[in-house]
N, C-alpha and C positions, 0 to 999 in steps of 0.2 A: 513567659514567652521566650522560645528559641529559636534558633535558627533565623536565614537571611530574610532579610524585610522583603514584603512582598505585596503590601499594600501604602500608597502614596496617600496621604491626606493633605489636599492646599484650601489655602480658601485666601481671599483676596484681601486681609485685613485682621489684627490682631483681637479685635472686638469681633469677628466671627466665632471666634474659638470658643464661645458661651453657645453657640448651635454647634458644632461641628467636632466639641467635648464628646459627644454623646456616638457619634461614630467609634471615633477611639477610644473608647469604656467598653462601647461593643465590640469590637475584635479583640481586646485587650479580654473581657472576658469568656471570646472562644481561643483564648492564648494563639492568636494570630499577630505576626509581629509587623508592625506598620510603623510608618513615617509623618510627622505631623511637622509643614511648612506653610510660612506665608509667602504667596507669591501671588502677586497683581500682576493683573491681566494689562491694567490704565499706568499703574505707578513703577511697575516693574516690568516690562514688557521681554528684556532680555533673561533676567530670572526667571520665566516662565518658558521661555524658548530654551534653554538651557536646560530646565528640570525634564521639559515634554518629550524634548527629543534625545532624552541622555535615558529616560524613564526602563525600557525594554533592557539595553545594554546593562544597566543597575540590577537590572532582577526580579523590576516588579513588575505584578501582570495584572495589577487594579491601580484607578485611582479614582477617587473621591474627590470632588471637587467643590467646596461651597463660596458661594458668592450672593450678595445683597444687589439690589436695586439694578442697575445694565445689565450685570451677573455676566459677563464676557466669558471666565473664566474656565467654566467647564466647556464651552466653546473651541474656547484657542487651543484649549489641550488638547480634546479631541483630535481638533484639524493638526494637529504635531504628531500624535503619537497613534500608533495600531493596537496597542492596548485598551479594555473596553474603560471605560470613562463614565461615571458617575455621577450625577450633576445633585447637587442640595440647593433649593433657593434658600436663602436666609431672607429672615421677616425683617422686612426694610421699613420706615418709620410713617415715610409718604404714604404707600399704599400697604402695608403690611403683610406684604411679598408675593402679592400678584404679580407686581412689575418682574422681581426675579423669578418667577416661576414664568411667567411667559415667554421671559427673555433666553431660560434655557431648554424649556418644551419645543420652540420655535426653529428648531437647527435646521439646516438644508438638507434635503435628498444629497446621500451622501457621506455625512457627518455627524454618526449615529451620537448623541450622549442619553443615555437612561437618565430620566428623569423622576426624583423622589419627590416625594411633600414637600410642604413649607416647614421650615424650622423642626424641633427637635425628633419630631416622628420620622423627617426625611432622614438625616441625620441618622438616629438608629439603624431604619431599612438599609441606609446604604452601605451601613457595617455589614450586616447579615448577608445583603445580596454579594456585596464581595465575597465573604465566606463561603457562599453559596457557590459561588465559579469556581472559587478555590477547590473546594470542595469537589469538584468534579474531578480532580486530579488527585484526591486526599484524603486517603480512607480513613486516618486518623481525626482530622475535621472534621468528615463527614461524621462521625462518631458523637466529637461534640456538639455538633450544630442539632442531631436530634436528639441527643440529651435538654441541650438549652429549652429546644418546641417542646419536647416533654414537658419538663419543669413548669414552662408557660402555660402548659394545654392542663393542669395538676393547678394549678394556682388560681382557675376559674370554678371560686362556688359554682353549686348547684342550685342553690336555696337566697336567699335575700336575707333569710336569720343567719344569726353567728354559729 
């Protein structure tokens, strides 16, 4: 991976990072260079203000956001920054992350965050989808991200025998 980072990954807590690995594997394997930080929404409120609104001026023009249980966090970022915003619930223990998946589907008119799966599938997509936008500016991206669906669309038998 070269060149300036251009995708942000936060998630609201260092035990996220077992879901939110899996974004930065994904763009790490379309050699898209990104940023992987914890910043709380509840525990760190000025860390978050800080990364959201410094985001643009930095360079980057995604970010990925995971958060468990309230899941505030792809929220707050949104409402801070005009960059598009990504949201992952992470699978919380209570309800096993419907609570975060409601919490971040549920944004106001206004306060656009895309919203992925629960856990490691959101996770993945939200590598991709970033890629994806990148991608529209990046004909070299664009190269590998359909190589990758290549690979993918190659990799599904035809048949149930070996």
């Amino acid at each position: 991976m070269s060149g300036a980072v251009e995708v942000g990954i936060i998630m609201g807590s260092r035990s996220d990072w077992e879901t939110m690995r899996h974004a930065a594997e994904t763009l790490e394997a379309l050699g898209v260079a990104h940023e992987c930080k914890v910043v709380s929404a509840h525990r760190t409120p000025q860390r978050l203000y800080d990364y959201a609104t410094s985001a643009a001026g930095r360079g980057l023009k995604v970010i990925i956001a995971g958060a468990g249980g309230a899941a505030h966090l792809p929220g707050m970022a949104a409402s801070m920054t005009r960059l598009p915003v990504l949201g992952v619930p992470v699978e919380s223990k209570a309800l096993k992350g419907m609570d975060s998946l409601l919490s971040i589907v549920q944004m106001p008119g206004g306060i656009p965050v895309g919203t992925l799966a629960i856990g490691k599938p959101g996770a993945i997509n939200a590598g991709l989808l970033a890629a994806s936008i990148l991608a529209t500016h990046d004909d070299a991206l664009a190269e590998r991200l359909d190589a990758w669906r290549a690979r993918q669309t190659e990799a599904v038998a035809e048949t149930v025998e070996d």
